[in-house]
KEGUPA-558657 format. One line per field, with one value per residue (C-alpha): x, y, z; residue in one letter; residue number from 1. Coordinates in Angstrom, 2 decimals. Example, Ala and Ser with C-alpha at 12.3 -4.5 7.8 and 13.67 -1.06 7.14 Angstrom:
x <- (12.30, 13.67)
y <- (-4.50, -1.06)
z <- (7.80, 7.14)
rest <- (A, S)
nr <- (1, 2)
END
This chain:
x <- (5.16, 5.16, 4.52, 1.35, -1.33, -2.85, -6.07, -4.63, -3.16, -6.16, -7.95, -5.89, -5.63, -9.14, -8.97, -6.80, -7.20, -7.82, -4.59, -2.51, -3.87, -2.91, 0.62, 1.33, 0.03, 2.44, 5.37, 4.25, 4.32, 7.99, 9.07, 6.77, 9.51, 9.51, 12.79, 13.10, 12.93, 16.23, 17.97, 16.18, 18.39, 20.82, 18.25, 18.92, 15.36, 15.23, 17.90, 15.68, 12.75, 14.93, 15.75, 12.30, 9.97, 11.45, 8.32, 8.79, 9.84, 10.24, 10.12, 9.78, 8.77, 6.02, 5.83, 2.27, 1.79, 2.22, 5.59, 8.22, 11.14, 13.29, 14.99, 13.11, 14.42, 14.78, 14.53, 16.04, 17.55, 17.50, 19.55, 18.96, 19.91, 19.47, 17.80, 18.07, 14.35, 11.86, 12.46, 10.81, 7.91, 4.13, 2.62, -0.62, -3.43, -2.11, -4.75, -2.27, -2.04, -5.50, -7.24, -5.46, -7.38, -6.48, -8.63, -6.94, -3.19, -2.38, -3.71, -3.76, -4.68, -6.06, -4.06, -3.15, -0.33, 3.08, 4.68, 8.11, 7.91, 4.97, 3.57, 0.20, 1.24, 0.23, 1.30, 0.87, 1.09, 0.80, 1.19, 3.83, 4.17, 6.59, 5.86, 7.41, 4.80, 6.55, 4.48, 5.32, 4.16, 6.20, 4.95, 5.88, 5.34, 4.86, 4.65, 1.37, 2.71, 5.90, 4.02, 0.77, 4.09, 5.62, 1.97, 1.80, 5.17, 5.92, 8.95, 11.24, 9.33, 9.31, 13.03, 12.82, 10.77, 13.21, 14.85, 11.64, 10.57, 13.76, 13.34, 9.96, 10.53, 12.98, 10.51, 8.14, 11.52, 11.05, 7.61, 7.62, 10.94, 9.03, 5.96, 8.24, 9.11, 5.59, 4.55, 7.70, 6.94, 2.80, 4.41, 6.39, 3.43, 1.23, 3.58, 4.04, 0.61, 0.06, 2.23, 1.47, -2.32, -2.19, -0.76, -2.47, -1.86, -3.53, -6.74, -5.72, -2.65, -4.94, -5.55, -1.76, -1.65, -4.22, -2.78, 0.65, -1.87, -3.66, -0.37, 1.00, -1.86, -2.55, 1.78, 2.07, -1.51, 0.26, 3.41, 0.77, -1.04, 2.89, 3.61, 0.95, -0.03, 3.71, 5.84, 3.99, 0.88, 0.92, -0.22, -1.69, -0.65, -2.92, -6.09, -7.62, -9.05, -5.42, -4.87, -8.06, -7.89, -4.29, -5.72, -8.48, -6.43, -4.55, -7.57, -8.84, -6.14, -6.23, -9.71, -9.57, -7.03, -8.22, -11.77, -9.98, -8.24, -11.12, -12.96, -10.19, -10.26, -13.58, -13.58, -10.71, -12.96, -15.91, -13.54, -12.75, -10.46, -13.00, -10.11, -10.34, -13.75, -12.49, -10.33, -12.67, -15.14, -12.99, -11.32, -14.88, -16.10, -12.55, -13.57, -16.64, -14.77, -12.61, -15.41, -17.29, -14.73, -13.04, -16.81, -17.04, -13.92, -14.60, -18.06, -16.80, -13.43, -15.21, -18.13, -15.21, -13.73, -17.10, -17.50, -13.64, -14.55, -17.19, -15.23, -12.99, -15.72, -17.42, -14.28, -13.51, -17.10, -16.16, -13.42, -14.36, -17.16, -15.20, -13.48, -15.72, -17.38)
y <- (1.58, 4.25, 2.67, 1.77, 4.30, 4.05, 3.25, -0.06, -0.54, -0.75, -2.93, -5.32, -5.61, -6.18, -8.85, -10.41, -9.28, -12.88, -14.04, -11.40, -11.61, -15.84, -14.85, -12.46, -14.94, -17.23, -14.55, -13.85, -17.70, -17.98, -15.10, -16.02, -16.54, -14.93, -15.33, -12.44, -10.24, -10.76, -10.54, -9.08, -7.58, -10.76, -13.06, -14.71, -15.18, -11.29, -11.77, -14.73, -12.73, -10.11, -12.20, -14.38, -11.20, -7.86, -5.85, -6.13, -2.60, -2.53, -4.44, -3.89, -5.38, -4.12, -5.16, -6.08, -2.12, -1.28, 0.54, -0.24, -2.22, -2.11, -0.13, 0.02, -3.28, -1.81, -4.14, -2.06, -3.72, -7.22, -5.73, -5.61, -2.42, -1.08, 2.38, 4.48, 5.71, 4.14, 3.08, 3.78, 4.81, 4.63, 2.48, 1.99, 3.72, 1.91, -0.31, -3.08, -3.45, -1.70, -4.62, -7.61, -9.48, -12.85, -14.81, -13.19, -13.42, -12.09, -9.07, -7.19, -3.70, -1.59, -0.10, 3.13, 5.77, 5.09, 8.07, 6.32, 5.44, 7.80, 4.71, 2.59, -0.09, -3.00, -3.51, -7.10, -7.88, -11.22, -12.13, -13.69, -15.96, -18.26, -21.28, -19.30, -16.39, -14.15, -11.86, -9.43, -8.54, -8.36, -6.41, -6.09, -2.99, -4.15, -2.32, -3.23, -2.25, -4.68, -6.87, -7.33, -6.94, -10.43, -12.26, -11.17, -12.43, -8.63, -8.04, -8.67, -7.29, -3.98, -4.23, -4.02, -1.28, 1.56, -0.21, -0.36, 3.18, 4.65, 2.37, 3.55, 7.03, 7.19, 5.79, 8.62, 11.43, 9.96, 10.05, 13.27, 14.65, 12.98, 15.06, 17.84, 17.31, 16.95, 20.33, 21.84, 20.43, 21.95, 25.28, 25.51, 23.89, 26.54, 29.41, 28.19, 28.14, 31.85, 33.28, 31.72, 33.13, 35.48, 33.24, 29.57, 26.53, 23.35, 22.95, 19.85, 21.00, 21.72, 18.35, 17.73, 19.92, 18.08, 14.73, 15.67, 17.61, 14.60, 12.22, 14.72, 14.11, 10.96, 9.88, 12.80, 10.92, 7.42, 9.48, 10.47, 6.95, 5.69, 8.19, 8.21, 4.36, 3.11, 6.24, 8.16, 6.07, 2.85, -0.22, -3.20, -6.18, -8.56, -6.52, -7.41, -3.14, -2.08, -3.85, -3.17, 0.63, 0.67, -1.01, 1.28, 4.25, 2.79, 1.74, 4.89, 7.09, 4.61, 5.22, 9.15, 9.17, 6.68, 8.51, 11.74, 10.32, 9.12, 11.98, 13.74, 11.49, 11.62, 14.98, 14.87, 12.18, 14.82, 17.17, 14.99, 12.94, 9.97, 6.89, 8.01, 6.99, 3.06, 4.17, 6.20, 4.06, 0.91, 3.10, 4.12, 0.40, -0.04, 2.41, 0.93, -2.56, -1.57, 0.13, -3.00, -5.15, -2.12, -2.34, -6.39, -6.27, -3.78, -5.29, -9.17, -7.66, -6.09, -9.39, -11.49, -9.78, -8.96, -12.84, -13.50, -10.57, -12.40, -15.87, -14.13, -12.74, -16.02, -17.42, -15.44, -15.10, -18.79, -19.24, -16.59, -18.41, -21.20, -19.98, -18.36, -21.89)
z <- (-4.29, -1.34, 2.19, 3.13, 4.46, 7.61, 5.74, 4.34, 7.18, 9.46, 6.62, 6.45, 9.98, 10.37, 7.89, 9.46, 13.07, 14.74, 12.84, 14.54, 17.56, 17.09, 15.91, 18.97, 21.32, 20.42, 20.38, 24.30, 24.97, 23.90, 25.88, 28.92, 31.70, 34.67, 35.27, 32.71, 35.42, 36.83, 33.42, 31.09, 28.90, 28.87, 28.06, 24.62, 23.79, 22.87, 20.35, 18.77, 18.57, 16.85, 14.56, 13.60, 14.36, 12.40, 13.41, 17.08, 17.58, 21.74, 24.55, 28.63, 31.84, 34.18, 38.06, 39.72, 39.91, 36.66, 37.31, 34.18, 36.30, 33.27, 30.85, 27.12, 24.79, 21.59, 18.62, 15.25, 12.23, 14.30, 16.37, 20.30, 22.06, 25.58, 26.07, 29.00, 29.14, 30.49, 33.59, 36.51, 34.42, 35.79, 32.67, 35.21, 33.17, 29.99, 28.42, 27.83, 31.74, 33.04, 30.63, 31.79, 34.48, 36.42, 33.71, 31.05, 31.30, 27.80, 26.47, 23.03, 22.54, 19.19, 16.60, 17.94, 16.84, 18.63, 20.71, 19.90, 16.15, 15.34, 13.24, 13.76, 16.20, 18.86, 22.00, 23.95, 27.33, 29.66, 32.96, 34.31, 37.69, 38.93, 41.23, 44.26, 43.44, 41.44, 39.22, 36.54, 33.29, 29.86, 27.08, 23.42, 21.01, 17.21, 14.35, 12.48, 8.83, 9.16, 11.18, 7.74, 5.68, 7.71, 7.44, 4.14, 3.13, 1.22, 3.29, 0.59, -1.68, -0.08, 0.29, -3.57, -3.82, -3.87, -6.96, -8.42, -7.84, -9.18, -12.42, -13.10, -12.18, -15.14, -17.37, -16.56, -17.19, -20.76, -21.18, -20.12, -22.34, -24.84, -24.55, -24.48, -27.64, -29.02, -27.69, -29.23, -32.66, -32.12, -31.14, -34.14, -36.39, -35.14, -35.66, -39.04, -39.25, -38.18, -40.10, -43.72, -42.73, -45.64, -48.11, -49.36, -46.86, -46.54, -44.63, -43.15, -41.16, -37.90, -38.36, -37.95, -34.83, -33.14, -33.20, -31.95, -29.30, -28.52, -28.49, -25.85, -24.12, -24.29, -23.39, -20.16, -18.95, -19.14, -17.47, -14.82, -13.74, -13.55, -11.29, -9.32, -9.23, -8.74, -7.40, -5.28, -4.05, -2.29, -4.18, -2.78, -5.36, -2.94, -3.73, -7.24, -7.06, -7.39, -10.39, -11.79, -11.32, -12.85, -15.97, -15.88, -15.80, -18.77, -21.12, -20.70, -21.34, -24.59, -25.19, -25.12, -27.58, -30.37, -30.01, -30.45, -33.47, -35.23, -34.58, -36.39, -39.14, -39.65, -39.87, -42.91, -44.63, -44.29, -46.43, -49.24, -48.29, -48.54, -48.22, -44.64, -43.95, -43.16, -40.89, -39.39, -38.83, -37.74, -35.03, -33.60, -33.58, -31.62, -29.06, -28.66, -28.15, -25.48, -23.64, -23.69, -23.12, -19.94, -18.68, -18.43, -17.00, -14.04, -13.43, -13.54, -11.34, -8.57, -8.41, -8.05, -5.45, -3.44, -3.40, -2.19, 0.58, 1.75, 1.70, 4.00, 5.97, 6.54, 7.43, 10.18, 11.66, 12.10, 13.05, 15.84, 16.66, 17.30, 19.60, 21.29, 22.03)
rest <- (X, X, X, X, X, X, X, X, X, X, X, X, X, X, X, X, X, X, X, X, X, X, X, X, X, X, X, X, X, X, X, X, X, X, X, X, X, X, X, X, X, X, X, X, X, X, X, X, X, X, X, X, X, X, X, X, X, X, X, X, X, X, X, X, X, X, X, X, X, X, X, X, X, X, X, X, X, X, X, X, X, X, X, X, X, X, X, X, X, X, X, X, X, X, X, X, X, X, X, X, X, X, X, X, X, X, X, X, X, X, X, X, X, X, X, X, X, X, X, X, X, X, X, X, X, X, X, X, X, X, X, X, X, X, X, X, X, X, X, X, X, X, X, X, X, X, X, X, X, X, X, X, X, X, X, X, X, X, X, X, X, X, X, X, X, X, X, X, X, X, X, X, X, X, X, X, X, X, X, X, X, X, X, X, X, X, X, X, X, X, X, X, X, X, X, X, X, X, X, X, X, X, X, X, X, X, X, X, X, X, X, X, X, X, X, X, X, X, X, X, X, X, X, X, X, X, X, X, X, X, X, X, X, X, X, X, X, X, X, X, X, X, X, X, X, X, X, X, X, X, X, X, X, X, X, X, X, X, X, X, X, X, X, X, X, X, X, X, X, X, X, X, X, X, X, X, X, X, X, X, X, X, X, X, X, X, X, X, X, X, X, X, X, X, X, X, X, X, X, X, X, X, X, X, X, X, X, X, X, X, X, X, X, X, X, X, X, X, X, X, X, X, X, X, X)
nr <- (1, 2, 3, 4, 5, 6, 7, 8, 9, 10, 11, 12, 13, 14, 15, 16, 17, 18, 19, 20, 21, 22, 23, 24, 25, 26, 27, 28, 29, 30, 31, 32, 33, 34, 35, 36, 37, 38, 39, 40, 41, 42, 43, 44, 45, 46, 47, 48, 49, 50, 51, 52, 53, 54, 55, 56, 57, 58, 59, 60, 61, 62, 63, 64, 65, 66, 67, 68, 69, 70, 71, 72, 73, 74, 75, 76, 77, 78, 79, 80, 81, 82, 83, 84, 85, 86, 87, 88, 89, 90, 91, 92, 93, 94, 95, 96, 97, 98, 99, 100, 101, 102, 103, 104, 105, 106, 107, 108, 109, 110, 111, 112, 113, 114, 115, 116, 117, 118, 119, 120, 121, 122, 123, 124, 125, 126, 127, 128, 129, 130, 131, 132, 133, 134, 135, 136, 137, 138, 139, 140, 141, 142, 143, 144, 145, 146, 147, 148, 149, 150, 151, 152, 153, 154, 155, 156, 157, 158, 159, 160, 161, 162, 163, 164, 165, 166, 167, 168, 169, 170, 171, 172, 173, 174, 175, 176, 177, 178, 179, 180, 181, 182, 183, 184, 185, 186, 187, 188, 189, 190, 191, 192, 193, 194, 195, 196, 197, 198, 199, 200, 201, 202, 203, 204, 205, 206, 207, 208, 209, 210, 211, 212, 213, 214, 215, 216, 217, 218, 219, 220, 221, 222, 223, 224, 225, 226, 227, 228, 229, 230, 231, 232, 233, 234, 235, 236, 237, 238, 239, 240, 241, 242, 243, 244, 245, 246, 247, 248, 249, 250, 251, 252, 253, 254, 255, 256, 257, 258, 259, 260, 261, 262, 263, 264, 265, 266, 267, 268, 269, 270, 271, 272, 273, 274, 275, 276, 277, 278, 279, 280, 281, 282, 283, 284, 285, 286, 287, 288, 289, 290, 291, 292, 293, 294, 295, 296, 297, 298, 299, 300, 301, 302, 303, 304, 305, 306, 307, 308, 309, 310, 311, 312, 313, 314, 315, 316, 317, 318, 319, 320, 321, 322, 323, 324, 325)
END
């Protein structure tokens, strides 16, 4: 549940990168007045797009030169608040003014890493002119995580997320007090052990050590994935790989510890104790079911979504060639 890496970040936006560039056309559109330039900061359309667009992070107005004629419009917690930087600034070897053109009047650049936020973002830019021959240019900063979080629809969702964390978080404390207590009960089975060495004691109590052994191991592994999958990494609930490498994780955490049980048992059957030989035997043809069944599932999981890549794929390729025409 931790934010999203710059890696997912940049893969979703190529996904979807025709889509953003759609949505932050329109956003320019609605603020494309050039009348902007005499009150910029008073202009109620910044407080609507504060509102409707969280991810718009700053905004600013560039004359013909690319000189900043106004102060930076910061956009935090749909709020709308007037920096004193900015200014006067020479924004002329940007590419989101080098790049426009008179053909082009709106312009989008690459992800790149914000000076401001020190986050992946966009910036867009279009040209403005008025009928008496006014030009300027208005440009908008976005921040490309909220901004795939608002296409997404995961806003809310991430609002959630520190609720979540915390919640599973304490689940792993137990798991791990838990294994605490299983490798305090094998210390004190193996000192028992050690020190009745001389005297007669039963041959299976190794045995006994092992399992708690292998239970510890098998609960501070589940502790781990939980960590790891919903505490400290970030996990994508829109990719089917996430969910399949969580489940993964889980079987075979599962598997090592049944096949670690039945070797165990099989060993006990092998002195004397032959009632364990069933057991034995029906936990080894369950190990061999859930590896069958894990390996179906990871072949049939990443097929699927291959084929639902490539949907995607196709879709776009089209719907860029469409526009192109």
């Amino acid at each position: 549940m931790a934010a999203m890496s710059y890696l997912s970040v940049i893969e979703r936006y190529h996904e979807y990168e025709n889509l953003v560039h759609e949505l932050l056309e329109s956003i320019l559109v609605g603020v494309g007045d050039v009348n902007l330039f005499d009150k910029p900061v008073s202009a109620k359309v910044f407080e609507d797009m504060a509102v409707s667009y969280p991810f718009v992070e700053l905004i600013y107005l560039l004359d013909e030169q690319g000189i900043q004629v106004s102060p930076n419009i910061s956009v935090v917690n749909q709020q709308v608040k007037l920096l004193n930087n900015g200014k006067k600034a020479d924004r002329s070897q940007r590419p989101y003014f080098t790049q426009l053109s008179e053909a082009n009047t709106a312009h989008i650049t690459r992800p790149y890493l914000s000076n401001a936020g020190g986050g992946l973002c966009l910036s867009a830019s279009q040209i403005l002119r008025s009928s008496e021959g006014k030009t300027g240019i208005v440009v908008i900063d976005v921040n490309l995580t909220r901004l795939i979080e608002f296409m997404m629809g995961d806003s809310a969702r991430r609002k959630m997320s520190p609720f979540f964390k915390s919640i599973y978080a304490a689940i792993v404390l137990c798991l791990f007090v838990l294994v605490s207590v299983l490798m305090w009960t094998v210390t004190l089975d193996i000192y028992d052990l050690f020190s009745q060495a001389s005297a007669r004691h039963d041959p299976l109590q190794p045995f006994g050590i092992i399992i708690f052994l292998t239970l510890a191991l098998a609960i501070f592994d589940l502790g781990k994935t939980i960590l790891e999958e919903e505490v400290l990494m970030h996990k994508d609930i829109f990719r089917h790989s996430s969910t399949r490498r969580t489940i993964t994780r889980f079987i075979s955490t599962i598997l090592i510890a049944i096949s670690i049980e039945a070797l165990l048992t099989m060993f006990k059957a092998s002195l004397g104790e032959k009632h364990y030989i069933e057991p034995a035997i029906l936990m080894m043809l369950a190990v061999v079911g859930l590896l069958v069944g894990l390996g179906v599932y990871v072949y049939l999981g990443a097929k699927a979504e291959l084929l639902l890549t490539q949907t995607q794929t196709n879709r776009s390729g089209s719907k860029t060639g469409k526009h192109i025409v």
